[in-house]
N, C-alpha and C positions, 0 to 999 in steps of 0.2 A: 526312803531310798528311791523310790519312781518317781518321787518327786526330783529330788535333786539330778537323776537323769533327765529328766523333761525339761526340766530348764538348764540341763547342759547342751540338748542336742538343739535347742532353739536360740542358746546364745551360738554357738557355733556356725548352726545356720544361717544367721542374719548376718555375723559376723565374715563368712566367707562369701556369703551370697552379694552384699552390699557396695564390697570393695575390691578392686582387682589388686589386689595386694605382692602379687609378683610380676608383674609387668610395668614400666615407668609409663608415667602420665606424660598425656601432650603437654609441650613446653608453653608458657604465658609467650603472647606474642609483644613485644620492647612496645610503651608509649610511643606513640608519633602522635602530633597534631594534625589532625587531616584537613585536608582544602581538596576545593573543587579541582577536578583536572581533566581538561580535552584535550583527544589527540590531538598533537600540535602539526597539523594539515593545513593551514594556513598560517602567515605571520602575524596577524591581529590573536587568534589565539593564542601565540606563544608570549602576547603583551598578556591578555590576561589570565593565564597560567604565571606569569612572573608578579603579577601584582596579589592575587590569590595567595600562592604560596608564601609569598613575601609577608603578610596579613596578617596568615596563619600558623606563622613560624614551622613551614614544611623545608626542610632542608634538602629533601631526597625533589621535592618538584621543581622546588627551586632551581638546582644544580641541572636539572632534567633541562631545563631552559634554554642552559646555555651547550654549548660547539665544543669538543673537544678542546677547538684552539680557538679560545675563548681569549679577547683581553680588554682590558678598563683602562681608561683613559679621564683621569682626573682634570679640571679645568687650571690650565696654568696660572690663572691667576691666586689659584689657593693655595700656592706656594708660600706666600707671607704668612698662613695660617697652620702649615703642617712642615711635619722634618722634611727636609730636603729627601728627594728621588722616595720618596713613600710611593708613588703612584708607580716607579719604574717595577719592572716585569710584575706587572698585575695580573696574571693568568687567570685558570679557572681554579686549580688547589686554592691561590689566593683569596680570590671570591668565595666559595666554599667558607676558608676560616675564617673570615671576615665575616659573613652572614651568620655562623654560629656564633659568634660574638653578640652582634646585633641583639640574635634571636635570645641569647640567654640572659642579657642585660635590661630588656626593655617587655613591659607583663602587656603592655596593649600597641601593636602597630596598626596605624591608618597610610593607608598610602592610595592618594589623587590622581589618577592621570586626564587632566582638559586640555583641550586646542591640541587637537593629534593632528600632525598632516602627515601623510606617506607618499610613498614614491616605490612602484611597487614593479619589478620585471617577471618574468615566469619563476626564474630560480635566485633572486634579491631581491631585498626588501628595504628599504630606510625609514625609520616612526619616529618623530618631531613628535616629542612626550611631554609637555610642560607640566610639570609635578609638586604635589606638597605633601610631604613627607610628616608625621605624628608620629614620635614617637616621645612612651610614660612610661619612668621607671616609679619607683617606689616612690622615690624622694628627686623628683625630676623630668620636666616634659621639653621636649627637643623640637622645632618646626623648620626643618628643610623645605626650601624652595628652589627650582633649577629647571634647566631644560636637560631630558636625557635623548641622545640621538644613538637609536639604536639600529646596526647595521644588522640584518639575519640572510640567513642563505636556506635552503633547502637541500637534505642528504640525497643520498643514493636511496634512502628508503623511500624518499618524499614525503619528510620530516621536517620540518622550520627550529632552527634554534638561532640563539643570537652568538653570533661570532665577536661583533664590535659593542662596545658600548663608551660612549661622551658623553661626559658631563659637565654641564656649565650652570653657570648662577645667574641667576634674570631679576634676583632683587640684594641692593646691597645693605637691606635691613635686615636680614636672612643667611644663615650658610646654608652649601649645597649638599647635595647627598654624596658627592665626591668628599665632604671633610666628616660628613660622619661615619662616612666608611676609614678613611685615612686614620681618625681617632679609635677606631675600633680594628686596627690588622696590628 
């Protein structure tokens, strides 16, 4: 009988002691991919916070990148290659789901930026990005090439994000990263 007390009051104990069994546990914090990210206090950081995140299929850094009133501008000549007016009202929602597309179709992104020229005033920026874009799905590898001209401005916080963004093709062996976005909204 002492027995079987003994090893009631020591399962109990372990038992109560172990677990907080009436209060709920912290919540799991959601998967993200993480990528590097620097305040974006100047416009060359906000290129490579957009390239970073881009990489690392970060959506939240991503979108961090861009301006409230944000808009994309696809190269008119790749109108022979996608629906008519796809590229019209391109905002930032747009970009957004567009880029989770991207993100969720393709398991490895590389993305190049060489021959950068800027043109840079205290609160504008313009970045001459010529780019080659890698992307690998499962069953399928994708190589954009293009020039991207990205307009940025700096907030009221004196914060850099991009406002504009142009895209054009510089090789016509190549589509640009304007039709792989256009194929993917």
């Amino acid at each position: 009988m002492v027995f079987k007390i003994a090893v009631y009051v020591a399962l109990s104990t372990f038992l109560f002691s172990s677990c907080d069994w009436f209060n709920p546990r912290e919540a799991e914090k959601p998967w993200e991919q993480e990528s590097e990210w620097q305040e974006p206090v100047n416009p060359s950081t906000v290129i490579l916070n957009l390239v970073n995140a881009f990489e690392n299929r970060n959506i939240v850094n991503y979108v961090s990148c861009l301006s409230a009133t944000f808009v994309f501008y696809g190269d008119p000549a790749d109108s022979q290659y996608v629906e008519p007016g796809i590229f019209n009202d391109w905002n930032m929602q747009v970009e957004k789901e567009v880029a989770v597309v991207i993100f969720n179709t393709f398991t490895n992104i590389e993305l190049y930026f060489v021959d950068s020229l800027k043109d840079s005033t205290g609160t504008a920026a313009t970045f001459y990005e010529t780019y080659t874009l890698n992307l690998q799905s499962i069953d399928s590898t994708i190589i954009a090439k293009g020039l991207g001209v990205f307009q940025l401005t700096v907030d009221s916080t004196n914060l850099w994000s991009i406002v504009e963004w142009k895209d054009f093709r510089t090789d016509s062996s190549f589509i640009d990263w304007g039709i792989v976005k256009a194929k993917s909204r």
